[in-house]
OpenMM code with the backbone's topology and positions (N, CA, C; nanometers):
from openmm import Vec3, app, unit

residues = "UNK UNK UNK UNK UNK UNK UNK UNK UNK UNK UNK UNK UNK UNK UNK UNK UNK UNK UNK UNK UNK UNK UNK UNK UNK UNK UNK UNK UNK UNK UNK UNK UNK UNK UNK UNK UNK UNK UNK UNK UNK UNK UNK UNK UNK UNK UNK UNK UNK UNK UNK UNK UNK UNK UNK UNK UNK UNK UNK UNK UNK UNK UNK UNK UNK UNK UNK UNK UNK UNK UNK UNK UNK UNK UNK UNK".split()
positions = [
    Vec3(0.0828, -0.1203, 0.0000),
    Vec3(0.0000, 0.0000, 0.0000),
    Vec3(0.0857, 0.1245, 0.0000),
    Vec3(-0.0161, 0.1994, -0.0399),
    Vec3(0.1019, 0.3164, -0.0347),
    Vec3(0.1202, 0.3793, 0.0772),
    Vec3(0.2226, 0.4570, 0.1244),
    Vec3(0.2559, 0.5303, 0.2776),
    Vec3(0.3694, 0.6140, 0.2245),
    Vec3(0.3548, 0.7572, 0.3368),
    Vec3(0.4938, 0.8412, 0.3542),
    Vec3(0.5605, 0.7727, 0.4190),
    Vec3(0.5402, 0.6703, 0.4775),
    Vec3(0.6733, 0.6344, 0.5513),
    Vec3(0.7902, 0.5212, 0.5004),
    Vec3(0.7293, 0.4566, 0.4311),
    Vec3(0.8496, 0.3082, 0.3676),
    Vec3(0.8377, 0.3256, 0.2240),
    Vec3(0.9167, 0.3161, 0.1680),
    Vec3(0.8922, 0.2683, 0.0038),
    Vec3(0.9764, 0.3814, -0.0839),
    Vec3(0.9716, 0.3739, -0.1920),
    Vec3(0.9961, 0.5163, -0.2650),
    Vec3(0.9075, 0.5926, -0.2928),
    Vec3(0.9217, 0.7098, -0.2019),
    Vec3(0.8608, 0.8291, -0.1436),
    Vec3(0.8551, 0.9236, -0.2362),
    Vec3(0.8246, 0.9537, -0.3685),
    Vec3(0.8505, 1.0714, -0.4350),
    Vec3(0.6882, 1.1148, -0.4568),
    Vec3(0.7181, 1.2641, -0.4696),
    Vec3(0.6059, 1.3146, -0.5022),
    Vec3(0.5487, 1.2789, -0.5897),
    Vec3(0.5721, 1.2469, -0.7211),
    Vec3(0.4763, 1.1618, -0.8306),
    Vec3(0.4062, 1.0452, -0.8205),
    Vec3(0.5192, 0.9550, -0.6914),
    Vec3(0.4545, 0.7868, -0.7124),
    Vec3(0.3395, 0.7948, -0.5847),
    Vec3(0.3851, 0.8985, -0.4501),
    Vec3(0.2792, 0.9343, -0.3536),
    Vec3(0.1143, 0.9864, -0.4051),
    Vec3(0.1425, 1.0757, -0.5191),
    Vec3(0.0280, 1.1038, -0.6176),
    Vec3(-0.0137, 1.0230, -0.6581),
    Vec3(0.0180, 0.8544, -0.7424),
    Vec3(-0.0643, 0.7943, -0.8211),
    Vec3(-0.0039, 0.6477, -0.7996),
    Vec3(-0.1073, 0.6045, -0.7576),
    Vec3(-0.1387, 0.4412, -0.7046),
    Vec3(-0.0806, 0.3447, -0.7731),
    Vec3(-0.0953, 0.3973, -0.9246),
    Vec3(-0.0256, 0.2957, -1.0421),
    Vec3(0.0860, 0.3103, -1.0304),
    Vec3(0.1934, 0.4344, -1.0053),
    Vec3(0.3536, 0.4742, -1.0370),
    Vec3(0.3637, 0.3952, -0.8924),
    Vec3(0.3228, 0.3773, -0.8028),
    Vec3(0.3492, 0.3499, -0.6878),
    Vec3(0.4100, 0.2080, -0.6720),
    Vec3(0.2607, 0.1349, -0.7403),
    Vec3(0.2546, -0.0225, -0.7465),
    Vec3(0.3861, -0.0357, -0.8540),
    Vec3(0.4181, 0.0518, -0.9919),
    Vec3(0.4660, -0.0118, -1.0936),
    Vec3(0.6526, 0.0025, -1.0377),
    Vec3(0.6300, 0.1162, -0.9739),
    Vec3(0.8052, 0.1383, -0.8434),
    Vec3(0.8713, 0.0268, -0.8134),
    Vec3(0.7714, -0.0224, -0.7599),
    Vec3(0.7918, -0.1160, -0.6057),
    Vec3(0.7873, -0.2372, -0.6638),
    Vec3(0.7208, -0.2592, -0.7883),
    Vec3(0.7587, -0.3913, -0.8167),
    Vec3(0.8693, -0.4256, -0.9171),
    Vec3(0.9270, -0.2884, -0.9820),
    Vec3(1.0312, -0.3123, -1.0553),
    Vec3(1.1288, -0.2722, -0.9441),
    Vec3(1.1507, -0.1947, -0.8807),
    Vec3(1.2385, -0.1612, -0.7889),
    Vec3(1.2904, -0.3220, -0.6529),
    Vec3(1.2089, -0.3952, -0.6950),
    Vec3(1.2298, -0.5319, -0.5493),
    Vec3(1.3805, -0.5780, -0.6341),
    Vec3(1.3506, -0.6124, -0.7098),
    Vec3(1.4623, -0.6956, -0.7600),
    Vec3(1.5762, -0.6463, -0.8136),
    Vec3(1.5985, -0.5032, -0.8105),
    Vec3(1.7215, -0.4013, -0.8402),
    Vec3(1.7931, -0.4234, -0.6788),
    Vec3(1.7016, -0.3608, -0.5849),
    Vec3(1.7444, -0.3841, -0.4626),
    Vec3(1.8205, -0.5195, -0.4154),
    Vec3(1.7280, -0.6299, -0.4391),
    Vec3(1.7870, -0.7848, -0.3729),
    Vec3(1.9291, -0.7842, -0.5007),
    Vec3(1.9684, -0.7302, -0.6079),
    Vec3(2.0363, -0.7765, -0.6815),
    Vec3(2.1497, -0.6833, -0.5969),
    Vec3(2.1358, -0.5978, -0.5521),
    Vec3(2.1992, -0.4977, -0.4858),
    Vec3(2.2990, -0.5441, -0.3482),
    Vec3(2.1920, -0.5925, -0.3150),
    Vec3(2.2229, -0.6588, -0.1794),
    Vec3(2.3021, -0.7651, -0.1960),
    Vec3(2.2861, -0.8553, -0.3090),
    Vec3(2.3855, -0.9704, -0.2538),
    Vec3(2.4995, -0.9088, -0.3348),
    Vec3(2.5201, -0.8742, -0.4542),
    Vec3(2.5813, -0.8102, -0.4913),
    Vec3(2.6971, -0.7459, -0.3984),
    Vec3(2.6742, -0.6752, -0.3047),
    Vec3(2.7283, -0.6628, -0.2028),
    Vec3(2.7953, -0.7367, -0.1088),
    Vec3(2.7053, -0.8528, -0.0578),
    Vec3(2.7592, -0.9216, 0.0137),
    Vec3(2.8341, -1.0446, -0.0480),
    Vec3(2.8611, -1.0518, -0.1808),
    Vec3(2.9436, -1.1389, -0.2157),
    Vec3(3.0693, -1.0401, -0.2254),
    Vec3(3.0405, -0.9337, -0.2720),
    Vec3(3.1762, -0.8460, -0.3081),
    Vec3(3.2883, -0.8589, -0.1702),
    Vec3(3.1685, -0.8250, -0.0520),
    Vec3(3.2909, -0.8246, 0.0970),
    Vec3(3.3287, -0.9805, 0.1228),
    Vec3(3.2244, -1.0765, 0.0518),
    Vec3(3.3125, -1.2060, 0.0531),
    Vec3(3.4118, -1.2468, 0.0126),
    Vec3(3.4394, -1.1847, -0.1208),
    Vec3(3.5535, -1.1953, -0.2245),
    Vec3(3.6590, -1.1350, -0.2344),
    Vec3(3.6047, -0.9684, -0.2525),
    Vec3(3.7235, -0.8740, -0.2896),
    Vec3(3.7995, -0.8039, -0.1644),
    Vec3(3.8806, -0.7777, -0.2138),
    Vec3(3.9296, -0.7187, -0.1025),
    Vec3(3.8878, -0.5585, -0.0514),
    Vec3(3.9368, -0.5138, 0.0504),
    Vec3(3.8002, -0.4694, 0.1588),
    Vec3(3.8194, -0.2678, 0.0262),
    Vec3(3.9144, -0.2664, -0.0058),
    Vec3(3.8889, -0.1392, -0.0678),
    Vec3(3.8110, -0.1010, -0.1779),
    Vec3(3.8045, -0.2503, -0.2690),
    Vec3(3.7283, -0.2401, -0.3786),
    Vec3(3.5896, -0.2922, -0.3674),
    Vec3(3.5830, -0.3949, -0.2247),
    Vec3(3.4422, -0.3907, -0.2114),
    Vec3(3.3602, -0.3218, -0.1855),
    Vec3(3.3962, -0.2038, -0.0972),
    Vec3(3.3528, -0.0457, -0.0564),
    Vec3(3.2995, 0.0392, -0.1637),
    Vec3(3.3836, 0.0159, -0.2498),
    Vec3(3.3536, 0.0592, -0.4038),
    Vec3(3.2089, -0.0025, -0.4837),
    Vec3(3.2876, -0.1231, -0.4984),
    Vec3(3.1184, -0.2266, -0.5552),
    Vec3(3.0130, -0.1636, -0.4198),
    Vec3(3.0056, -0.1735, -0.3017),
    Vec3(2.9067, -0.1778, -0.2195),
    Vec3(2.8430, -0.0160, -0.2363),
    Vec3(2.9467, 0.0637, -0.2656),
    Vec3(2.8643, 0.1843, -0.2959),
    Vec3(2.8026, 0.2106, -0.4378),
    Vec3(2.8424, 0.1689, -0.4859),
    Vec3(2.8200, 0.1697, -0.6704),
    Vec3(2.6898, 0.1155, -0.6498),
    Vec3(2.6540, 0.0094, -0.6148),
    Vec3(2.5304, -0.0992, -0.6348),
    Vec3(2.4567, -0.0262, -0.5354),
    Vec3(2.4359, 0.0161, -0.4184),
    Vec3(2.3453, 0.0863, -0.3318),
    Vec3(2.3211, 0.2523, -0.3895),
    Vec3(2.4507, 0.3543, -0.4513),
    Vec3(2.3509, 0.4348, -0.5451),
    Vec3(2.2642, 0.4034, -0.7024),
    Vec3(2.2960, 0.2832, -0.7639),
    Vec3(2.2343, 0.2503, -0.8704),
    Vec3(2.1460, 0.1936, -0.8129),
    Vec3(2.0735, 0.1414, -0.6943),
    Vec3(1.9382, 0.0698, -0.6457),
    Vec3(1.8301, 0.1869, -0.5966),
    Vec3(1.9148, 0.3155, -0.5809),
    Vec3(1.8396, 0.3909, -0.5474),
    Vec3(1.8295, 0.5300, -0.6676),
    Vec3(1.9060, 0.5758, -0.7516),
    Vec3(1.8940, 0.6202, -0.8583),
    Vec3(1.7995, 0.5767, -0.9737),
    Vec3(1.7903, 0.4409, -0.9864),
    Vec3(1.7540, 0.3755, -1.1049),
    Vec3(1.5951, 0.3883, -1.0607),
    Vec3(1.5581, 0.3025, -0.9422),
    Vec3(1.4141, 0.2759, -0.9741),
    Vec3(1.3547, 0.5017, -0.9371),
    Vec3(1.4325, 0.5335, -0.9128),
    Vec3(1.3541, 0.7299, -0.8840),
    Vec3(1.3444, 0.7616, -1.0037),
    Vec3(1.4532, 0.7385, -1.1247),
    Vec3(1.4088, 0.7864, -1.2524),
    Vec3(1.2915, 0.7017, -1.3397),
    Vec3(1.3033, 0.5653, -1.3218),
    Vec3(1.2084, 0.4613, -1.3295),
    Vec3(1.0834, 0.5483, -1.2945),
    Vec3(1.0437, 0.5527, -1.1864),
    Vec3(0.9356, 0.6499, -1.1469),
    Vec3(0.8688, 0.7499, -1.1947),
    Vec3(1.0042, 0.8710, -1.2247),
    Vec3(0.9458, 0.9891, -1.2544),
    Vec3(0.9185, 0.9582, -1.3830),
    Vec3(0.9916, 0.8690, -1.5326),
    Vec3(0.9501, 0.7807, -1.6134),
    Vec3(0.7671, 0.8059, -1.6736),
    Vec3(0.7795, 0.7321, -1.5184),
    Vec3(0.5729, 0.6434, -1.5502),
    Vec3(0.5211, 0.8279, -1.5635),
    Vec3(0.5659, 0.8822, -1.4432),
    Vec3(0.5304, 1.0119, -1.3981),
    Vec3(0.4612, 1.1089, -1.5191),
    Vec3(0.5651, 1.0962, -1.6197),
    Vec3(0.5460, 1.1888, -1.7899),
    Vec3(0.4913, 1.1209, -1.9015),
    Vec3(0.4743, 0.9856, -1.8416),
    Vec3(0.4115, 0.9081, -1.9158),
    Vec3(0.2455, 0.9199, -1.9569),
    Vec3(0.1833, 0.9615, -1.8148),
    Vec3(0.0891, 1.0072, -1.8021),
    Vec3(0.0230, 1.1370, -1.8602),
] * unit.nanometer
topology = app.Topology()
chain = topology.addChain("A")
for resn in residues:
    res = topology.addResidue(resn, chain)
    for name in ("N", "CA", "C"):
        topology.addAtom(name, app.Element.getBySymbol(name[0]), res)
């Protein structure tokens, strides 16, 4: 459901139920790809370049699905 409090919060997808639902369900699996992504990197690489991967993949999980969004947003 939608809420100000969890999810991606932008003014367009808070406006419309559809950008909301269509966010959150393309946005799940950017995130989990994100996440392990991560946690294999601190398994593997060594600790300077995993810092690197771990930041790279946590601003592309959160960049990607906001333009994704604003996207549906002009679509309309």
């Amino acid at each position: 459901r939608q809420n100000g409090v969890m999810g991606i919060r932008t003014s367009w997808s808070l406006a419309d139920t559809d950008n909301w639902e269509r966010t959150h369900r393309f946005a799940g699996p950017i995130f989990l790809t994100a996440g392990l992504l991560s946690l294999l990197a601190t398994l593997i690489l060594p600790m300077l370049i995993a810092v690197g991967v771990f930041t790279l993949a946590i601003l592309m999980a959160c960049f990607i699905p906001f333009w994704y969004s604003y996207k549906i947003s002009k679509e309309a």
